[in-house]
C-alpha positions as CSV (number, residue, x, y, z in Angstrom):
1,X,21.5,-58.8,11.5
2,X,21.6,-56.0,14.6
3,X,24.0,-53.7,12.4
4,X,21.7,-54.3,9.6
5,X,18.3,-53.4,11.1
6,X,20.1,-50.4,12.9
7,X,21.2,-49.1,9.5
8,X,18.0,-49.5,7.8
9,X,16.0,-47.7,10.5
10,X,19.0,-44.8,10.6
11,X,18.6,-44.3,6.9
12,X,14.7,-44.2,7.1
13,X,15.0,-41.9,9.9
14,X,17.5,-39.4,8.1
15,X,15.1,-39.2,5.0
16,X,12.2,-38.7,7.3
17,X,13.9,-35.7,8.8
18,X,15.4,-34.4,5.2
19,X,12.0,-34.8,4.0
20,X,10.3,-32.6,7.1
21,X,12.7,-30.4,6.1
22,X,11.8,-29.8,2.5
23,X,8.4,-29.8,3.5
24,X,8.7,-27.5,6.0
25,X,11.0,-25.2,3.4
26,X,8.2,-25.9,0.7
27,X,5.5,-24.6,3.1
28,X,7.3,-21.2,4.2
29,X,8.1,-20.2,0.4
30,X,4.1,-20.7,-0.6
31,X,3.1,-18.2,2.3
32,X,5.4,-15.8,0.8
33,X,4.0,-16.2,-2.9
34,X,1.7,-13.6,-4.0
35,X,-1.3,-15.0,-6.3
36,X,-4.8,-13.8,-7.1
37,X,-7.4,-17.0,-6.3
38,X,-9.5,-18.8,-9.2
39,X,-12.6,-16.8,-8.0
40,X,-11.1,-13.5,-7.6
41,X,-9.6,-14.2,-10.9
42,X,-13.1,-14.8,-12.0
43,X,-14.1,-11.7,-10.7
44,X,-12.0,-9.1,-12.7
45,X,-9.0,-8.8,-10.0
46,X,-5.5,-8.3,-10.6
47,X,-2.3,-7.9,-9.1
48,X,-0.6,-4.8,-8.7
49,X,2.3,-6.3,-6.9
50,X,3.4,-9.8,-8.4
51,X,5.9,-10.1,-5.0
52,X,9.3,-10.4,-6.0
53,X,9.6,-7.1,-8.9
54,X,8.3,-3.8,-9.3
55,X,7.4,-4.5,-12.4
56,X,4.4,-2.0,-13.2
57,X,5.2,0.6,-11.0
58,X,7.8,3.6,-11.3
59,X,8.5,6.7,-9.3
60,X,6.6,9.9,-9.9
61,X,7.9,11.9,-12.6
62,X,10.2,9.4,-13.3
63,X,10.7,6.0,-16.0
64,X,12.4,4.1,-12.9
65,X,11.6,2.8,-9.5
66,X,13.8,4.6,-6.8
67,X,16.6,2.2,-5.4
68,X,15.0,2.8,-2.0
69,X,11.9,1.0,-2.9
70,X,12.5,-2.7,-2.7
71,X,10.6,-6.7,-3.3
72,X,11.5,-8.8,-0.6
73,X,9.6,-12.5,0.1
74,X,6.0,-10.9,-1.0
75,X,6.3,-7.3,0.7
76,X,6.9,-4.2,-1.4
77,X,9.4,-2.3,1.0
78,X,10.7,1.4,1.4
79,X,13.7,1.7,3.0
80,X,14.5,4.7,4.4
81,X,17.8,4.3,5.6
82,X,19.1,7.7,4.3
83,X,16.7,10.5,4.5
84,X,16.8,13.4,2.4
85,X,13.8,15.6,3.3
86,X,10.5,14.3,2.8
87,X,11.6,11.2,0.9
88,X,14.3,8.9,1.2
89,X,17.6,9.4,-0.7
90,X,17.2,7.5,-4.0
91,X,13.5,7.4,-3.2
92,X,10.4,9.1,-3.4
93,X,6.8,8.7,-4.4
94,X,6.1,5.7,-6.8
95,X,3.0,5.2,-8.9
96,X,1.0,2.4,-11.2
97,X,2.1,2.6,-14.8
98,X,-2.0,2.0,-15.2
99,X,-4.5,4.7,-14.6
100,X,-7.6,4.3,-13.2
101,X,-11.0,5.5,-13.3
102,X,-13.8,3.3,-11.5
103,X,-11.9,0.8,-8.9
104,X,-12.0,-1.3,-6.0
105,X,-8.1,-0.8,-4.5
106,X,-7.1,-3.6,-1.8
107,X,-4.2,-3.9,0.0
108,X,-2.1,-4.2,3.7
109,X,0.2,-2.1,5.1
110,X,2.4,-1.1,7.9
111,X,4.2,1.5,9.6
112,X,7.8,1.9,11.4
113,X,7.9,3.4,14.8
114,X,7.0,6.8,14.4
115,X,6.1,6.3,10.7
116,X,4.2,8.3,7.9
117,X,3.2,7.7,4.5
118,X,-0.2,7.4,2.3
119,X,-2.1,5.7,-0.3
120,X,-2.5,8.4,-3.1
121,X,-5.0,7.8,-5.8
122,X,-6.4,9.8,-9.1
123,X,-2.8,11.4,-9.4
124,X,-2.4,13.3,-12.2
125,X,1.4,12.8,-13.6
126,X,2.8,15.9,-14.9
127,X,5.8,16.6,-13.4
128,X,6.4,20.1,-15.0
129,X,3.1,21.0,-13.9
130,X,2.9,19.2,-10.5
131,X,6.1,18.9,-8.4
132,X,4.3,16.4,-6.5
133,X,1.7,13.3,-6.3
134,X,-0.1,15.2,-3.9
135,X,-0.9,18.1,-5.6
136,X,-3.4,16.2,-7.4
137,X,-4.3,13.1,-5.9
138,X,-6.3,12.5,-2.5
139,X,-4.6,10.4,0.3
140,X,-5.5,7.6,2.8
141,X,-3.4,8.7,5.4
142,X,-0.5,5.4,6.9
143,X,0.8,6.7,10.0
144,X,2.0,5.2,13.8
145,X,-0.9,7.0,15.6
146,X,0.6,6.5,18.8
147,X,4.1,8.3,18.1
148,X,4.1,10.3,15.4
149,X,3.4,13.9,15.8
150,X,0.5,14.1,13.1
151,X,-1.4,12.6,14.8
152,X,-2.2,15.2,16.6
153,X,-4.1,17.2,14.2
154,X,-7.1,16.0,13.3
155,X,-7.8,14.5,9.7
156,X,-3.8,13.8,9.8
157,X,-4.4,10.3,11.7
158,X,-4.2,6.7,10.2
159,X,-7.5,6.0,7.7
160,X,-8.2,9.8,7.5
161,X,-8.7,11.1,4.0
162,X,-6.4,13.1,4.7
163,X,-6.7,16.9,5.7
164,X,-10.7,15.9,4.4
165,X,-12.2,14.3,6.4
166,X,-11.2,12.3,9.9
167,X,-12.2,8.2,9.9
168,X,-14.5,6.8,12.2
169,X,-14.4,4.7,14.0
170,X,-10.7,4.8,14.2
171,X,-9.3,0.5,13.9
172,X,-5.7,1.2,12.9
173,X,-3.7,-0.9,14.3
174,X,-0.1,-0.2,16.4
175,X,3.3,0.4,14.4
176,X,4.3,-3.0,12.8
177,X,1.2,-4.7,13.1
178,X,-0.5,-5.3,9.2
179,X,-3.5,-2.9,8.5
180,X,-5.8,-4.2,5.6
181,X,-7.2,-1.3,3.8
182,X,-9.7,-1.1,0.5
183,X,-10.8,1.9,-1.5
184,X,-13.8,1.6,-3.7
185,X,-14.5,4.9,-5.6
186,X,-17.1,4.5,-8.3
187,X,-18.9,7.8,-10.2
188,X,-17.9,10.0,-7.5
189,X,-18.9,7.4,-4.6
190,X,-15.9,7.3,-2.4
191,X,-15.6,4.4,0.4
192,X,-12.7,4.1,2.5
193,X,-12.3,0.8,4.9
194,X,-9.7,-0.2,7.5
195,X,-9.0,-3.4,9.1
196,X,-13.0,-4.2,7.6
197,X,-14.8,-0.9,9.0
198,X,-15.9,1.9,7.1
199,X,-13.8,4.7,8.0
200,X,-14.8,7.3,5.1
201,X,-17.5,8.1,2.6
202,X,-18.5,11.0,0.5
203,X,-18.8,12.0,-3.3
204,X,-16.1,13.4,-5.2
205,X,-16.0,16.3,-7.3
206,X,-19.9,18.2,-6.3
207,X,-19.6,21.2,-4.7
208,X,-19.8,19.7,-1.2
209,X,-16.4,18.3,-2.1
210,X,-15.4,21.1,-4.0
211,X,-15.9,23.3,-0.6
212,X,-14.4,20.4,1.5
213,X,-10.8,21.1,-0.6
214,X,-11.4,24.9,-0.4
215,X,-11.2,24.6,3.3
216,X,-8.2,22.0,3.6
217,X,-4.5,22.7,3.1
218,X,-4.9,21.7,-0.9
219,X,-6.8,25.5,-1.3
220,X,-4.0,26.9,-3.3
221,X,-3.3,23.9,-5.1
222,X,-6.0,24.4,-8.0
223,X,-6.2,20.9,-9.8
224,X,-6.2,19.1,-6.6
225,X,-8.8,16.3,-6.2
226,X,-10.5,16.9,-9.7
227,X,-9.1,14.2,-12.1
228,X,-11.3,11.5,-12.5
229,X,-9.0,8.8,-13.5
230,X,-5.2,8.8,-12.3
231,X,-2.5,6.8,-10.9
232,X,-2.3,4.6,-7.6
233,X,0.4,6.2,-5.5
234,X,2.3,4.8,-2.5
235,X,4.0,7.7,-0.6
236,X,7.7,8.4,0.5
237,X,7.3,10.5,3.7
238,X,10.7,9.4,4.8
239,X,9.7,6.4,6.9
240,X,10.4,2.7,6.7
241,X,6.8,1.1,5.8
242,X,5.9,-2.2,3.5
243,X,3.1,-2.9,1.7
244,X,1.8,-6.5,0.2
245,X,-1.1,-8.1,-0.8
246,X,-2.0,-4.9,-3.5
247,X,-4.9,-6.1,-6.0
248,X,-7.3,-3.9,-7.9
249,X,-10.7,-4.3,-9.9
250,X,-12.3,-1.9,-12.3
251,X,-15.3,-1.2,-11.6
């Protein structure tokens, strides 16, 4: 009768275990799920990311993704393990399929040691006529404002619009810590927030803005900053950095 009650309770207390176990697995795979709620769905959100593809992105210029650019458990990930100039070999600049006009952009990010890269929007994609994302589209500035040497100069630093104008108050967190960002431009109304603060406002395309451009590094670069509708861009400055949680809402 001993051995029989000292089996039962083995066998109970195995498949208690097993059972943590799969739990416990079950629990750590939803966290890593990417999914749009029942309200925001309500709301007119979608994904930009689904988690686990890059399915509606594809590099600049390009009808691929770059190899270097990579899904892993919920994060979109450039890895920048061979550098080759400003972008990674097999990498570079990627960009939405979709263009965009009015929109609320949110998303997190965050930086390697050292790090640099950028959220690019309103990019124009004409490849013969603009070697670059850049050359058309304004950038939130993602850099490690403790190490890298941008960060120096100001309007280069995290949250900046970059070469524009510089954010304030500055919240960016360290290197490897997740920064939430959201862009809302709307008729030439442009927000930028970081880690919940407003960093960044001003209207796009007046002449205030059209002298702000004239007195920045994109002077020579004539169609920079005048498209109003365009890609999202994430930038390859030759830096590890990951991204997740990117949604978007026209507006």
């Amino acid at each position: 009768m001993y051995k029989i009650v000292s089996i039962f309770f083995a066998a109970i207390l195995f498949y208690g275990c097993h059972s943590t176990k799969v739990n416990t697995m079950t629990s750590s795979q939803s966290t890593s799920s990417v999914a749009l709620s029942q309200q925001e769905k309500e709301q007119g959100w979608k994904l930009l990311f689904d988690g686990h593809s890059l399915n509606g992105w594809h590099g600049y210029g390009r009808t691929d993704v770059p190899k270097a650019w990579k899904a892993e458990g919920g994060v979109l990930h450039l890895d920048a393990a061979s550098k080759k100039s400003y972008s990674t070999n097999e990498g570079g600049d990627i960009v939405t399929n979709e263009d965009f006009d009015n929109f609320d952009l949110k998303l997190e990010w965050k930086i390697s040691p050292k790090g640099n890269s950028g959220i690019i929007f309103y990019v124009k994609e004409d490849k013969a006529k603009y070697s670059e994302s850049y050359m058309t589209g304004p950038e939130m500035q993602v850099l490690d404002n403790e190490r890298h040497p941008d960060s120096k100069i100001i309007k280069h630093r995290a949250g900046d619009l970059y070469d524009l104008i510089t954010s304030n108050p500055e919240t960016v967190k360290p290197a490897l810590e997740w920064n939430h960002v959201e862009i809302i431009s709307k008729d030439g109304n442009l927000e930028l927030y970081l880690n919940g603060s407003k960093v960044v406002q001003t209207t796009l395309w007046n002449d205030a803005w059209k002298k702000l451009v004239a007195g920045s590094k994109f002077k020579d670069m004539p169609d920079f900053g005048k498209f109003k509708s365009g890609h999202i861009g994430l930038q390859d400055h030759g830096n590890k950095v990951w991204y997740r949680n990117i949604k978007i809402k026209n507006l």
